[in-house]
MARSENU-760769 format. One record per residue (C-alpha): residue in three letters; x, z, y. Coordinates in Angstrom, 2 decimals. Example, Ala and Ser with C-alpha at 12.3 -4.5 7.8 and 13.67 -1.06 7.14 Angstrom:
<pts>
+--------+---------+---------+---------+
| residu |       u |       w |       v |
+--------+---------+---------+---------+
|    ALA |   12.30 |    7.80 |   -4.50 |
|    SER |   13.67 |    7.14 |   -1.06 |
+--------+---------+---------+---------+
</pts>
This chain:
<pts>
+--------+---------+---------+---------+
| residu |       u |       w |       v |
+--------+---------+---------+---------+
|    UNK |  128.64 |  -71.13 |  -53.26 |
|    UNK |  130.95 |  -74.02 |  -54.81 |
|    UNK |  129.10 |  -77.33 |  -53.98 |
|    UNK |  129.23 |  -79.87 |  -57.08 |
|    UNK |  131.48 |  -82.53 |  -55.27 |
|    UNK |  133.97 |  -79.49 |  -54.26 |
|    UNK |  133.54 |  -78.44 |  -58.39 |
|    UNK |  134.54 |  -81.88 |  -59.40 |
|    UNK |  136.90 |  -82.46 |  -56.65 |
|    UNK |  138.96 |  -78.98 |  -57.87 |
|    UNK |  138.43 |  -80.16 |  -61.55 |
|    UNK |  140.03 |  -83.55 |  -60.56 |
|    UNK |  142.87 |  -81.73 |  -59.03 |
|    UNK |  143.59 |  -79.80 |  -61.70 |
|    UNK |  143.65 |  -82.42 |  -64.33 |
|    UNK |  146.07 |  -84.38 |  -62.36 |
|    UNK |  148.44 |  -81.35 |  -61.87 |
|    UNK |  148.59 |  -80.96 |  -65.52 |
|    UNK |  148.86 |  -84.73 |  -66.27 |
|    UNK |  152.28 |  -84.44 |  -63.81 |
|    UNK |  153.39 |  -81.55 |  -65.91 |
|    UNK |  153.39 |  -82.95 |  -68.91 |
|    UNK |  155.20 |  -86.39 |  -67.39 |
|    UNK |  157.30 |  -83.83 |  -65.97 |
|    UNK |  158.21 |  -82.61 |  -68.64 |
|    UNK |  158.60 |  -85.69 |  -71.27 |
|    UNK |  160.18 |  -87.79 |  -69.17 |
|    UNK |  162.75 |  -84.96 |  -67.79 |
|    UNK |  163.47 |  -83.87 |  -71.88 |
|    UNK |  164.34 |  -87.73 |  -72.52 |
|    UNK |  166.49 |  -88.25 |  -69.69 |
|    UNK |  168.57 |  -84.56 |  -70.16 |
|    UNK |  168.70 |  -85.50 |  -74.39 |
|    UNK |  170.25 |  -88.94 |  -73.70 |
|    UNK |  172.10 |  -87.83 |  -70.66 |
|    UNK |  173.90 |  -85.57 |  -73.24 |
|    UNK |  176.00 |  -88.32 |  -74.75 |
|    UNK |  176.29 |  -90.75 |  -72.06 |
|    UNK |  179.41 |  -89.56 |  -70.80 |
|    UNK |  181.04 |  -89.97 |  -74.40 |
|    UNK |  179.00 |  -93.25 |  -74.85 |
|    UNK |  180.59 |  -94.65 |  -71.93 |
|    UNK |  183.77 |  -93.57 |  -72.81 |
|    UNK |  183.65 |  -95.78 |  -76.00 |
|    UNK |  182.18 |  -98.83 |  -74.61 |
|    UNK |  184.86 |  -98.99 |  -72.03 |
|    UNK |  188.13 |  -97.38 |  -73.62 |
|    UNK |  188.54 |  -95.71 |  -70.71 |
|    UNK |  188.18 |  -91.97 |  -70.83 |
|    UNK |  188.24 |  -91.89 |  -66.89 |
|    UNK |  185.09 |  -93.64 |  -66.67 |
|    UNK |  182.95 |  -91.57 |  -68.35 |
|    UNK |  181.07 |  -89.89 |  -65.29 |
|    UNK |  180.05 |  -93.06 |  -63.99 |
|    UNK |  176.84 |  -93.53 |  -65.78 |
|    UNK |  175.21 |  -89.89 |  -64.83 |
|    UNK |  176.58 |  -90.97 |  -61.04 |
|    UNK |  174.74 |  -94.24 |  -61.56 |
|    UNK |  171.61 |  -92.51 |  -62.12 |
|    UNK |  172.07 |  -90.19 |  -59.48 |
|    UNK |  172.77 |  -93.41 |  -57.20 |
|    UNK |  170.05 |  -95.20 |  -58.34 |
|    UNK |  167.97 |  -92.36 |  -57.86 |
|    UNK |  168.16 |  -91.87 |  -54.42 |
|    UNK |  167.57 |  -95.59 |  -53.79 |
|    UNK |  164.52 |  -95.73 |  -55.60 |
|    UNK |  163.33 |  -93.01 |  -54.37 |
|    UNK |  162.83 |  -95.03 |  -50.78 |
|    UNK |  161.04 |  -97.91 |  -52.30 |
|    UNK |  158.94 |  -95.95 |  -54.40 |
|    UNK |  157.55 |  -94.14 |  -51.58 |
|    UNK |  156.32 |  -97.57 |  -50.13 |
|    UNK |  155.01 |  -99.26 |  -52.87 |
|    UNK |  153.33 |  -96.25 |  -53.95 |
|    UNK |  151.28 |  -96.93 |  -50.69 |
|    UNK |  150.27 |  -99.95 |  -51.95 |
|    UNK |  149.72 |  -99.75 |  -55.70 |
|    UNK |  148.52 |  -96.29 |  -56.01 |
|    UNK |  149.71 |  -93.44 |  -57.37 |
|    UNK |  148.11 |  -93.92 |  -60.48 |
|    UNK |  149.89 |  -97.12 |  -61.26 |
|    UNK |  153.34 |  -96.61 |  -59.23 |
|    UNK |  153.71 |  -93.79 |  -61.45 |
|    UNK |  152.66 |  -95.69 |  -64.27 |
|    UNK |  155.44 |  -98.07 |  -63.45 |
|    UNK |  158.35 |  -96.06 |  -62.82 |
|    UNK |  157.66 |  -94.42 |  -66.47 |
|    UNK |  157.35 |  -98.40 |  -67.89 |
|    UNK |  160.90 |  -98.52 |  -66.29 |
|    UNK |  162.28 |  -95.63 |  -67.78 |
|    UNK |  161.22 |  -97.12 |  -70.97 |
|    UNK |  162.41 |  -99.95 |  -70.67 |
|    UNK |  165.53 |  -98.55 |  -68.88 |
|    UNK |  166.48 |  -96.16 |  -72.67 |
|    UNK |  164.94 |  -98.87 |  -74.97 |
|    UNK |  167.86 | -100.88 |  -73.44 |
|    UNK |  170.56 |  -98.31 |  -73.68 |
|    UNK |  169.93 |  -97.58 |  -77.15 |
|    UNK |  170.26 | -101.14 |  -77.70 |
|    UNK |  173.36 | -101.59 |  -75.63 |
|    UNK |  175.31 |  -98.61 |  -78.03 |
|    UNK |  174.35 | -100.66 |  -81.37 |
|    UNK |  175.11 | -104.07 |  -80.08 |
|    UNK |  178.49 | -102.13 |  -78.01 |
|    UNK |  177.57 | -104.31 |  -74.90 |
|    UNK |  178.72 | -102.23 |  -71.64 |
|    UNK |  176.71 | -104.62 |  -69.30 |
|    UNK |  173.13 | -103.77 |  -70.82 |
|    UNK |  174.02 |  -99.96 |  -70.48 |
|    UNK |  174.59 | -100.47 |  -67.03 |
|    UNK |  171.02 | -102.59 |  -66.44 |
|    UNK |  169.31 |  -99.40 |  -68.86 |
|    UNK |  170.59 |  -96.49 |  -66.87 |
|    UNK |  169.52 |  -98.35 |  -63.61 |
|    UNK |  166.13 |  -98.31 |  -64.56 |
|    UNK |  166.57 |  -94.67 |  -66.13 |
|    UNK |  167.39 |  -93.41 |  -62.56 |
|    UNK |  164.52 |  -95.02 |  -61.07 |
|    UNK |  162.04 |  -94.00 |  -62.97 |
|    UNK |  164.02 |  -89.95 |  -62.55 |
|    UNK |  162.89 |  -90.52 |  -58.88 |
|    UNK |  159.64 |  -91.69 |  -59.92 |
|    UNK |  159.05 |  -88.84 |  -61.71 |
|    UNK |  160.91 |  -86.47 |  -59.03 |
|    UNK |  158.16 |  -87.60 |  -56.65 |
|    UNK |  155.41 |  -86.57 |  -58.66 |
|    UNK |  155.71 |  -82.67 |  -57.03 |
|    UNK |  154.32 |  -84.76 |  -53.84 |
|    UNK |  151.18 |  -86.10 |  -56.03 |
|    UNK |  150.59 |  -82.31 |  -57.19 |
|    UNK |  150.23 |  -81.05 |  -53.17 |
|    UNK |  148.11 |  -84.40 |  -52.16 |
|    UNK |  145.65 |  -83.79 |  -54.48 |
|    UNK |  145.64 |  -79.87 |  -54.30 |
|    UNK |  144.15 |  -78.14 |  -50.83 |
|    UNK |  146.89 |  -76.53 |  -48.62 |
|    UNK |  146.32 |  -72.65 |  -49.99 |
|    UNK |  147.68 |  -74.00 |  -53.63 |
|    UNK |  150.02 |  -76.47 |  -52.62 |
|    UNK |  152.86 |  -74.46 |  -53.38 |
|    UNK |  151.56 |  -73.32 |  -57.09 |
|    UNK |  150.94 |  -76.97 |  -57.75 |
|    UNK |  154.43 |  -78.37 |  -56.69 |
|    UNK |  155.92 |  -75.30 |  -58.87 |
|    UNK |  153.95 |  -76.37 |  -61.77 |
|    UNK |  155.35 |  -80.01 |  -61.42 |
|    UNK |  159.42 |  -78.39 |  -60.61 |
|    UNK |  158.40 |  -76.01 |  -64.06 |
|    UNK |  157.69 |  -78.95 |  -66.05 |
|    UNK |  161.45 |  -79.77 |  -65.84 |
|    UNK |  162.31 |  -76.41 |  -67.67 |
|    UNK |  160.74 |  -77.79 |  -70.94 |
|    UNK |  162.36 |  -80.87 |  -70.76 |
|    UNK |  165.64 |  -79.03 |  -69.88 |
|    UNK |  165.59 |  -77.07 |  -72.90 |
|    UNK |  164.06 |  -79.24 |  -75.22 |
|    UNK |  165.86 |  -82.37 |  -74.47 |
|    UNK |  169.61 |  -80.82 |  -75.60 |
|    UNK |  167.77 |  -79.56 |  -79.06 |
|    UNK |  166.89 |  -82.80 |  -79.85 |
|    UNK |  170.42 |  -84.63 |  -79.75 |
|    UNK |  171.87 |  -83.25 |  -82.99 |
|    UNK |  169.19 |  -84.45 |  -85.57 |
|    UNK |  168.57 |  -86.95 |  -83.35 |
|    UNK |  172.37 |  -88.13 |  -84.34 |
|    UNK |  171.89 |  -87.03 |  -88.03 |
|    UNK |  168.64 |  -89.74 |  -88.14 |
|    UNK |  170.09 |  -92.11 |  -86.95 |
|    UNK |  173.49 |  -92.30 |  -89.09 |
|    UNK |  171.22 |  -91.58 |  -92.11 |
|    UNK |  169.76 |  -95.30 |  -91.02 |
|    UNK |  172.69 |  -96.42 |  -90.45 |
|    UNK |  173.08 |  -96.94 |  -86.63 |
|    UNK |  176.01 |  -95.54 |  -84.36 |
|    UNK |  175.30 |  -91.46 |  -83.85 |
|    UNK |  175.40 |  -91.87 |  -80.62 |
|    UNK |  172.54 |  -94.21 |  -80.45 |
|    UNK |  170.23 |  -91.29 |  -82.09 |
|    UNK |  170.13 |  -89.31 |  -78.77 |
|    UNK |  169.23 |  -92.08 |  -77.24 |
|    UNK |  166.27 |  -93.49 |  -79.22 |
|    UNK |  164.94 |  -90.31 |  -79.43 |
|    UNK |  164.03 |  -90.86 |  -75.72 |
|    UNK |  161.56 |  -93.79 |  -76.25 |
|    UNK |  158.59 |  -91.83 |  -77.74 |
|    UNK |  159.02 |  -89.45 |  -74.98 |
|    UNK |  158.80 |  -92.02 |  -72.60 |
|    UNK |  156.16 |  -93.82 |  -74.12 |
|    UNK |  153.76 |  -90.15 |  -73.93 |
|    UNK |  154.94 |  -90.32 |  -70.66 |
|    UNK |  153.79 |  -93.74 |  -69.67 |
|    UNK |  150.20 |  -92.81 |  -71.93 |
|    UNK |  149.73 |  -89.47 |  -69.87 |
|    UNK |  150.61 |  -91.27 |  -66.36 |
|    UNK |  148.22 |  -93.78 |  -67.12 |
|    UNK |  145.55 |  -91.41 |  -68.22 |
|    UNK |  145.91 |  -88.58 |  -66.68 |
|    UNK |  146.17 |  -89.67 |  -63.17 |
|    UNK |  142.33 |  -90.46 |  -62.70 |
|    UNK |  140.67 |  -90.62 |  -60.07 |
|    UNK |  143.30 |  -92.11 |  -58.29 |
|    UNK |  145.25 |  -89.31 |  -56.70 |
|    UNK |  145.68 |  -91.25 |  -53.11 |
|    UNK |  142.00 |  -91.12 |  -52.41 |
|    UNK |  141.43 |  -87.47 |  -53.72 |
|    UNK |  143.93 |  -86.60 |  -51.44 |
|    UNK |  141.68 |  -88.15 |  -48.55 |
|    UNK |  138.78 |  -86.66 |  -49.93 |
|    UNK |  140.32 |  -83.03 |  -49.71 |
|    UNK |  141.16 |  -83.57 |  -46.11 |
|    UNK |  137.83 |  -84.88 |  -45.63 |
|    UNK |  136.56 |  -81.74 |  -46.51 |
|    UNK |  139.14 |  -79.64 |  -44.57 |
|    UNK |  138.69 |  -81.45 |  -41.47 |
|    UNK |  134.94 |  -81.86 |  -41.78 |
|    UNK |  134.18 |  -84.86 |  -41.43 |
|    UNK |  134.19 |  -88.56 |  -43.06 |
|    UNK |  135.61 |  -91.71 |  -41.67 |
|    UNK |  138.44 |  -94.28 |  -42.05 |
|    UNK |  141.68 |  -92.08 |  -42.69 |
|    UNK |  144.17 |  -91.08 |  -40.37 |
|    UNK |  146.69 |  -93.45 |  -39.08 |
|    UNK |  150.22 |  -93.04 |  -40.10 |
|    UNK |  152.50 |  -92.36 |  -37.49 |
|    UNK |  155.89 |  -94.25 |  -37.83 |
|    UNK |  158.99 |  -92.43 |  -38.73 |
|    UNK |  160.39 |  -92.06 |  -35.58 |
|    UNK |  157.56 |  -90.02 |  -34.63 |
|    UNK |  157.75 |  -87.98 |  -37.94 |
|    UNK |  161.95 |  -87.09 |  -38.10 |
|    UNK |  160.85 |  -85.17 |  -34.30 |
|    UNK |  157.92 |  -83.18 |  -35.70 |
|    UNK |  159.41 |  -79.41 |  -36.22 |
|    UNK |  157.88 |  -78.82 |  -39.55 |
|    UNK |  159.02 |  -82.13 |  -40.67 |
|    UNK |  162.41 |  -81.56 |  -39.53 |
|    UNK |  162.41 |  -77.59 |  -41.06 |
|    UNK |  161.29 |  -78.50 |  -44.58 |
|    UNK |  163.55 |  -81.83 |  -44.69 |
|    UNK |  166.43 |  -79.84 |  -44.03 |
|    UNK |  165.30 |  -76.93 |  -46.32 |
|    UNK |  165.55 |  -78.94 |  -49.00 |
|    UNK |  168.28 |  -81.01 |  -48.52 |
|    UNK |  170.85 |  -78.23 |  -47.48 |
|    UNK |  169.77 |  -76.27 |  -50.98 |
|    UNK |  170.23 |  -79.22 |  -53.09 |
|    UNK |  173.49 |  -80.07 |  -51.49 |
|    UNK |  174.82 |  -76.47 |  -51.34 |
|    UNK |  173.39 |  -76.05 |  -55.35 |
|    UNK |  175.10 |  -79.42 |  -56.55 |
|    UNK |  178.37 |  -78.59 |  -54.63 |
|    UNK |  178.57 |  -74.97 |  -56.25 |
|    UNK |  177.39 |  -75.87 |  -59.49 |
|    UNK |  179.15 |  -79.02 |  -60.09 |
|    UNK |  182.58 |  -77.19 |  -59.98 |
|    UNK |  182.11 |  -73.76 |  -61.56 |
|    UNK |  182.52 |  -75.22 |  -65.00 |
|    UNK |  185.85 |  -76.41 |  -63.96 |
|    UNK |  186.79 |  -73.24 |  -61.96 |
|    UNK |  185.97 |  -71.71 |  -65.18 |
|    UNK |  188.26 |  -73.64 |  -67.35 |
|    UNK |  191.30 |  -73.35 |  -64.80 |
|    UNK |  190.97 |  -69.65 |  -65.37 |
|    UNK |  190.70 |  -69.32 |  -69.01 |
|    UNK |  186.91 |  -69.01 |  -70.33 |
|    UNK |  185.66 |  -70.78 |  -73.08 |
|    UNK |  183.27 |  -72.96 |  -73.34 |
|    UNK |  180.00 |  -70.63 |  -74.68 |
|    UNK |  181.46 |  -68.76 |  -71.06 |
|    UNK |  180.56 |  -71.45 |  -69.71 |
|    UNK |  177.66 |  -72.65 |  -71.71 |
|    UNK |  176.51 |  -68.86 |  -71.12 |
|    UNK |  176.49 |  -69.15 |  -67.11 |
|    UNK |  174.99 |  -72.05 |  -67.07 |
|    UNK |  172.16 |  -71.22 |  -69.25 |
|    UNK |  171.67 |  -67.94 |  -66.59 |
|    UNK |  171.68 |  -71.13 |  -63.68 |
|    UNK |  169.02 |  -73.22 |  -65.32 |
|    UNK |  166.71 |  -69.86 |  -65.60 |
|    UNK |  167.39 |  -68.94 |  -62.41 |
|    UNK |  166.16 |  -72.60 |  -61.53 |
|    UNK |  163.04 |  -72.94 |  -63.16 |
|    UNK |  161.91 |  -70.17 |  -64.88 |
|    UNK |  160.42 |  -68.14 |  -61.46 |
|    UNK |  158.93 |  -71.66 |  -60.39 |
|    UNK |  155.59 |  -70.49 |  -60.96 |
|    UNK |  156.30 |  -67.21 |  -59.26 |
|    UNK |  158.01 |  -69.33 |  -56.27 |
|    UNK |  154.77 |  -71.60 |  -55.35 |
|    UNK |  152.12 |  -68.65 |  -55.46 |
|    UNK |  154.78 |  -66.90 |  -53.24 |
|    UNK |  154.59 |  -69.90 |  -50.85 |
|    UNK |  150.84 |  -69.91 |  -51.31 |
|    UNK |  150.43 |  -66.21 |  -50.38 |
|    UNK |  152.70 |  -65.21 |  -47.73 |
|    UNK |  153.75 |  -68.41 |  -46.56 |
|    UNK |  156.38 |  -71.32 |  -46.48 |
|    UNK |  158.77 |  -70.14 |  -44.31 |
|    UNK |  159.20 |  -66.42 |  -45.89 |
|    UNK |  160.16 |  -68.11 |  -48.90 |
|    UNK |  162.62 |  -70.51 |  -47.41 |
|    UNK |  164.50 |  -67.54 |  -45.89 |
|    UNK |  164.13 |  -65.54 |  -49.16 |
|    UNK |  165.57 |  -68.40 |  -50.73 |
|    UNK |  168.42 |  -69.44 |  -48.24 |
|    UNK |  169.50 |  -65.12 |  -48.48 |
|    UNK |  169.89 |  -65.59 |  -52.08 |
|    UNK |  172.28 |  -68.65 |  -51.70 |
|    UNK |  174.25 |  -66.55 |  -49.42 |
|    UNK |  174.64 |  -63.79 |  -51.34 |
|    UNK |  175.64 |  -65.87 |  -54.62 |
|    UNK |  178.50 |  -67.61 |  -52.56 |
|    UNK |  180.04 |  -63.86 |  -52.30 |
|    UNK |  179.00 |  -63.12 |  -56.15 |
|    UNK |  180.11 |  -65.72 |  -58.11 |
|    UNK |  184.13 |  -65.70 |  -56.39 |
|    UNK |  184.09 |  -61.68 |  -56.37 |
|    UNK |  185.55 |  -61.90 |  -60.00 |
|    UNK |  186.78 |  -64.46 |  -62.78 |
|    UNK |  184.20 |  -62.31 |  -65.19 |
|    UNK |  181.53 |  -63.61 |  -66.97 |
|    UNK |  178.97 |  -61.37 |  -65.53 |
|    UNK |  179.70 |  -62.33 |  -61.86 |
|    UNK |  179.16 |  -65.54 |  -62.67 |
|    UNK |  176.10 |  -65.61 |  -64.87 |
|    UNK |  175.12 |  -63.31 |  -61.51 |
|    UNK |  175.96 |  -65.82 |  -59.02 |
|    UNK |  174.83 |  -68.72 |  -60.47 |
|    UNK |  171.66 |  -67.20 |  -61.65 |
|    UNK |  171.34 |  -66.20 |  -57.69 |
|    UNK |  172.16 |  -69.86 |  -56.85 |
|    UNK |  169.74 |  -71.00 |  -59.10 |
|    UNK |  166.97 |  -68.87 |  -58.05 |
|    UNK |  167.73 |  -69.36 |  -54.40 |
|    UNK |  167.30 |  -73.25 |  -54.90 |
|    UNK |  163.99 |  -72.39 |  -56.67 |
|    UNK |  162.22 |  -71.06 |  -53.69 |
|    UNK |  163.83 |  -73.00 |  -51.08 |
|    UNK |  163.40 |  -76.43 |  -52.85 |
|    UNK |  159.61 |  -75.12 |  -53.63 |
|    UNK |  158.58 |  -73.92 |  -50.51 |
|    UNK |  160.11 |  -76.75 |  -48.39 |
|    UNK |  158.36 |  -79.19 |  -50.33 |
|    UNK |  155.34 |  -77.79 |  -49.96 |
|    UNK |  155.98 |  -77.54 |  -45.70 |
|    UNK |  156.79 |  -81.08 |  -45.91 |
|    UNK |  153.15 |  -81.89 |  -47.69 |
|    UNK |  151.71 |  -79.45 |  -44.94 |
|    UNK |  152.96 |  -81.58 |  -42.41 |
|    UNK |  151.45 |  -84.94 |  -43.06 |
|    UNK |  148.26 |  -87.07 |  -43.41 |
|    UNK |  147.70 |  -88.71 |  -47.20 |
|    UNK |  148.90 |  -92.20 |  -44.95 |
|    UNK |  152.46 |  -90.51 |  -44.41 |
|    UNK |  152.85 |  -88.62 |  -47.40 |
|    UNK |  154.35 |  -91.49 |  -50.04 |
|    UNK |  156.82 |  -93.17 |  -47.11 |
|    UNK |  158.36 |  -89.64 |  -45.69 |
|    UNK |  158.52 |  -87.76 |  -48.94 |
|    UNK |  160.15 |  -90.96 |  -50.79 |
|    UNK |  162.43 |  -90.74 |  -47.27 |
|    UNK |  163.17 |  -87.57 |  -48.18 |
|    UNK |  164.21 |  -87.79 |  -51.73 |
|    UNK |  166.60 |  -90.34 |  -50.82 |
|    UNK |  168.38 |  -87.76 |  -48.51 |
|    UNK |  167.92 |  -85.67 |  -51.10 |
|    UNK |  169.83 |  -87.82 |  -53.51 |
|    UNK |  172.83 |  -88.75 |  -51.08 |
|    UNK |  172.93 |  -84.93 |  -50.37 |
|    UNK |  173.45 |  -84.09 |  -53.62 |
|    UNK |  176.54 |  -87.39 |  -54.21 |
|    UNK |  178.34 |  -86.05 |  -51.02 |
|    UNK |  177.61 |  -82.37 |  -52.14 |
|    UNK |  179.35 |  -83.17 |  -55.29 |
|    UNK |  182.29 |  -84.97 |  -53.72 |
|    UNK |  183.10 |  -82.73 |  -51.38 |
|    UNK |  183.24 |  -80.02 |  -53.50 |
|    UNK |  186.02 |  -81.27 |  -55.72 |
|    UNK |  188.25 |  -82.52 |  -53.13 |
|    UNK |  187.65 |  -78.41 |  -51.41 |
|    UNK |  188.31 |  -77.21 |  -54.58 |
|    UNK |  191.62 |  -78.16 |  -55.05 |
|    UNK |  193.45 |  -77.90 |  -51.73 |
|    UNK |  191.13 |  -74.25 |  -51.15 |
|    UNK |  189.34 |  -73.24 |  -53.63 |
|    UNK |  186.13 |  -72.10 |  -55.82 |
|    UNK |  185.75 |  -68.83 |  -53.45 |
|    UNK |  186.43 |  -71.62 |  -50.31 |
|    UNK |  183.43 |  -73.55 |  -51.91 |
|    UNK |  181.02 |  -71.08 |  -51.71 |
|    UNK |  181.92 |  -70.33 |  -48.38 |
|    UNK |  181.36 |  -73.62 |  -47.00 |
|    UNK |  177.99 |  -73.47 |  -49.06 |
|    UNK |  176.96 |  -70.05 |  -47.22 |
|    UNK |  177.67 |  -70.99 |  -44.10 |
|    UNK |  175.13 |  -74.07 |  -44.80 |
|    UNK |  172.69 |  -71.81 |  -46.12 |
|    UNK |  172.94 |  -69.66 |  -43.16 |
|    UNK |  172.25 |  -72.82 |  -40.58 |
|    UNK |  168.93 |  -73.26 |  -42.98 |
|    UNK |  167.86 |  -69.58 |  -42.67 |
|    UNK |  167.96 |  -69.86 |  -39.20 |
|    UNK |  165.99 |  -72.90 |  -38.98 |
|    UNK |  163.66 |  -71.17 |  -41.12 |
|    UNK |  163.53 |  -68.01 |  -38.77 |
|    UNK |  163.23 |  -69.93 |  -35.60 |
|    UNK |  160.06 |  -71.21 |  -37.60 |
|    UNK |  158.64 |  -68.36 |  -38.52 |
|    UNK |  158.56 |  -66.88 |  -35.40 |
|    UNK |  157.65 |  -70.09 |  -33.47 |
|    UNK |  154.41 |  -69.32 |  -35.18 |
|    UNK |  154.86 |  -72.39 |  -37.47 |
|    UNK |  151.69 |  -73.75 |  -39.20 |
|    UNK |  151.55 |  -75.08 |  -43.09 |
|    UNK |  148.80 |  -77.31 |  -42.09 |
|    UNK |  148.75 |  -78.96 |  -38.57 |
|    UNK |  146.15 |  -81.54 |  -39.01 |
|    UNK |  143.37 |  -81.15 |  -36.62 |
|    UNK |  140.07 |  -83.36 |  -36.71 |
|    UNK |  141.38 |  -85.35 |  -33.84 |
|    UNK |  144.01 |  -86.71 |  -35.61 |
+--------+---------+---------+---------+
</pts>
């Protein structure tokens, strides 16, 4: 029989989880409806055509970075306010970019997108809250909740830049500012939800749950420094399961629109494969965490890492639209489950002391994964290659499903904490 405190404990849980989804989801839907037009915005403001990637690399730049400090401070603040914070920031952060298009000043964009890429890491970190305050058997569902989130914001975000534009001409701002703007009330329900939602503070549920797990009360366990951490095998496993699926996904993805133009499609081709990639990312996400939940982390990461593979020898097989809507549907899924499942090994692997440091650690590698990733793939791409990409990609993924295998039949753990610790 369910004991009250484990009843309200589970409650807590839950209304946390769904607190992060909805953040999740708002903040992701403002940053993917302004991220529409930055490129063009930029563009304008500068004069300069060739600089019109560099505020979406900005973000991902100050992304990664953030992602470091976040998980320290989080430490100290809380969860509850840290991510209240980061959300403030990314308010502030497209509050200031919608300025900087009416007033045509280049310098404030830069300061707004700044803070719009540290609150993305903020809000990228909130799959760790979801596993802290969820017990190891629904880890994985509660991280894939968080990643699912995204998939709202993903498709709602791009509906909303068109009227968005129409508004704000009709008031008699710049178009492009529209987009924009329309990402402060999202922000601001994110900020509310963050706020509200994240009670009792998630940090000490966490301890409470492996309280209960462990059996027994007392001061929490100590965190062990880094250099302990990067030479636990789980720790290295899931670290590495991640990071080689973002990288591999970024490098792949980042060039097949460009492949596709260089060999004739249009753009709804390429609007079409994409759309099949975003599914592929998010849509199974629920599917993904129960599947980590139920037959464990590792299966998953190999399942995932076998479905990168195999896209690498789809999408290249042909110039057709169906082998790529296959392969980067395959790509997309394969990310899913690895991303998913490694995320939720990583939680396994550490005490609520260690979780906000390593995982912030993490994202960082993450995010300078995914910059190289994207580099690289260009300067393969011309001297070798879109089919050359994807082999370079598989042979990655293979490494990873090794790892994974080695794991597996090491007799790997999802949860090594033992009362002793």
């Amino acid at each position: 029989m369910v004991s009250k405190e484990q009843h309200n404990l589970e409650r807590s849980s839950r209304r946390i989880v769904s607190s992060l989804f909805v953040v999740q989801s708002l903040s992701t839907g403002a940053v993917i409806a302004l991220s529409t037009v930055l490129s063009i915005v930029a563009a304008d403001l500068t004069g300069n055509p060739s600089l019109a990637g560099v505020p979406s690399a900005v973000i991902q730049l100050a992304s990664a970075g953030a992602a470091l400090s976040w998980g320290q401070l989080w430490d100290r603040l809380g969860r509850n306010a840290g991510m209240t914070l980061a959300m403030l920031i990314g308010l502030a952060g497209v509050s200031l970019s919608a300025f900087a298009v009416e007033v045509q000043a280049i310098w404030i964009l830069g300061i707004g997108i700044l803070c719009i890429g540290a609150a993305r890491a903020g809000a990228q970190l909130s799959r760790f809250i979801a596993a802290e305050v969820s017990p190891a058997e629904r880890r994985g569902r509660a991280i894939s909740l968080v990643v699912w989130g995204g998939t709202i914001g993903a498709v709602g975000g791009p509906l909303l830049v068109s009227p968005s534009s129409r508004v704000a001409v009709g008031l008699g701002w710049n178009g492009m500012t529209g987009p924009i703007a329309v990402a402060v009330p999202l922000m601001i329900g994110a900020v509310v939800i963050a706020y509200l939602g994240l009670r009792p503070e998630p940090l000490e549920l966490s301890r409470q749950i492996e309280a209960n797990v462990l059996g027994r009360d007392g001061p929490p366990a100590q965190a062990r420094p880094l250099q302990a951490l990067i030479r636990v095998p789980g720790v290295i496993v899931a670290v590495l399961t991640v990071l080689l699926s973002q990288a591999v996904m970024i490098m792949v993805m980042g060039i097949t629109s460009l492949h596709m133009r260089d060999t004739g499609h249009s753009l709804a081709d390429i609007s079409l494969v994409f759309s099949a990639h975003t599914l592929g990312m998010f849509a199974v996400a629920p599917l993904s965490g129960r599947l980590a939940d139920r037959i464990g982390r590792a299966p998953v990461m190999v399942t995932g890492a076998l479905l990168t593979i195999l896209s690498a020898f789809v999408a290249p097989s042909s110039s057709s639209v169906v082998a790529l809507v296959a392969g980067l549907f395959l790509l997309g899924l394969g990310w899913n489950l690895s991303f998913v499942a490694g995320s939720a090994l990583l939680s396994d692997q550490l005490t609520p002391a260690e979780r906000s440091r390593t995982q912030g650690a993490n994202d960082l590698l993450i995010g300078l994964a995914s910059g190289f990733g994207s580099l690289g793939s260009g300067v393969v791409y011309a001297s070798l290659g879109y089919g050359t990409v994807n082999l370079i990609g598989a042979f990655f993924m293979a490494g990873s499903a090794a790892l994974c295998i080695w794991w597996l039949t090491a007799g790997g753990r999802p949860a090594p904490l033992t009362a002793s610790d």
